[in-house]
C-alpha positions as CSV (number, residue, x, y, z in Angstrom):
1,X,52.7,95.5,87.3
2,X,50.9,94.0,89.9
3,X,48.8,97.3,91.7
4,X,47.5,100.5,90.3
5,X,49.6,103.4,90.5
6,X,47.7,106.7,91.8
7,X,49.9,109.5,90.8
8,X,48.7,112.9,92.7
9,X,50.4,116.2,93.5
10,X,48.5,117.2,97.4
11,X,46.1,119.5,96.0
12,X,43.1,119.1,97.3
13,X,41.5,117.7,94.2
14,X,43.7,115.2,94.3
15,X,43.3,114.0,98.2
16,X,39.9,113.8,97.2
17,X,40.3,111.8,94.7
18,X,42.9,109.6,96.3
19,X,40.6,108.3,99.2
20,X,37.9,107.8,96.4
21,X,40.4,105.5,94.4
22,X,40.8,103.6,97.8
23,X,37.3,103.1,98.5
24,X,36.7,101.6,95.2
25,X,39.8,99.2,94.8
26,X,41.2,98.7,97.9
27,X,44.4,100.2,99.5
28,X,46.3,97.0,98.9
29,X,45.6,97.1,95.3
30,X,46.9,100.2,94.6
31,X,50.6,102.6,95.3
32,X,50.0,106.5,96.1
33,X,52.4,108.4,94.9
34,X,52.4,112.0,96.0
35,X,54.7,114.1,93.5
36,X,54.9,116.8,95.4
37,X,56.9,114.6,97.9
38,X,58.2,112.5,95.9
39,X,60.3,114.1,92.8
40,X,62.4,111.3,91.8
41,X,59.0,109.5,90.7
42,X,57.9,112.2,88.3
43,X,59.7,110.9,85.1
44,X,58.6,107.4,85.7
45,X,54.7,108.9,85.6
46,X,55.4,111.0,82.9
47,X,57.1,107.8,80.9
48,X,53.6,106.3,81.8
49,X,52.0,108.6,80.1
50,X,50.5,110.7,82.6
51,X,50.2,114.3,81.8
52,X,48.1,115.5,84.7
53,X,47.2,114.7,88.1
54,X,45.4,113.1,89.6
55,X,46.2,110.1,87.5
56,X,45.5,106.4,88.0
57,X,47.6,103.9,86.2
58,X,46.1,101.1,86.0
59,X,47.8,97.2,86.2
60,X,47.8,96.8,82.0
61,X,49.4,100.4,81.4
62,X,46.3,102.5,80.6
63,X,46.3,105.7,82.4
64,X,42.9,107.0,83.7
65,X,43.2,111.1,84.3
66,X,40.9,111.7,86.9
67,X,39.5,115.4,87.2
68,X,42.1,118.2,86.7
69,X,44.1,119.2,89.5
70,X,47.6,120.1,87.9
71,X,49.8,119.7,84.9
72,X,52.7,117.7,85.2
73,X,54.9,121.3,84.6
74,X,53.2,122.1,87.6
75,X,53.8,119.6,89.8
76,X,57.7,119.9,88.1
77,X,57.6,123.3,88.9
């Protein structure tokens, strides 16, 4: 893995923290992926190892929860 992953759901907590994540490493260093809209990628963050959003995973595999804007049942839900 080459970029961070930012994993959010559109809460506001999360669009928050998104534009923070960008202002501190760049929007070509890191992928948003917005749950809500995307589904199909919920599985791949929960393999990860994220367990709430707004989540950043970061290039080596660590994931950094940021805040606490929903649990990943949530964002299934």
């Amino acid at each position: 893995m080459n970029k961070s992953v930012f994993y959010h759901a559109g809460c506001p907590v999360c669009i928050s923290a998104e534009h923070d994540i960008i202002n501190l490493i760049g929007a070509n260093n890191v992928e948003i992926v917005h749950l809500g809209e995307d589904k199909g990628r919920i599985a791949e963050a929960e393999l990860a190892g994220v367990k709430s959003v707004p989540a950043l995973l970061t290039p080596n595999g660590h994931v950094l929860h940021i805040n606490f804007g929903a649990s990943m049942a949530d964002v299934k839900s």
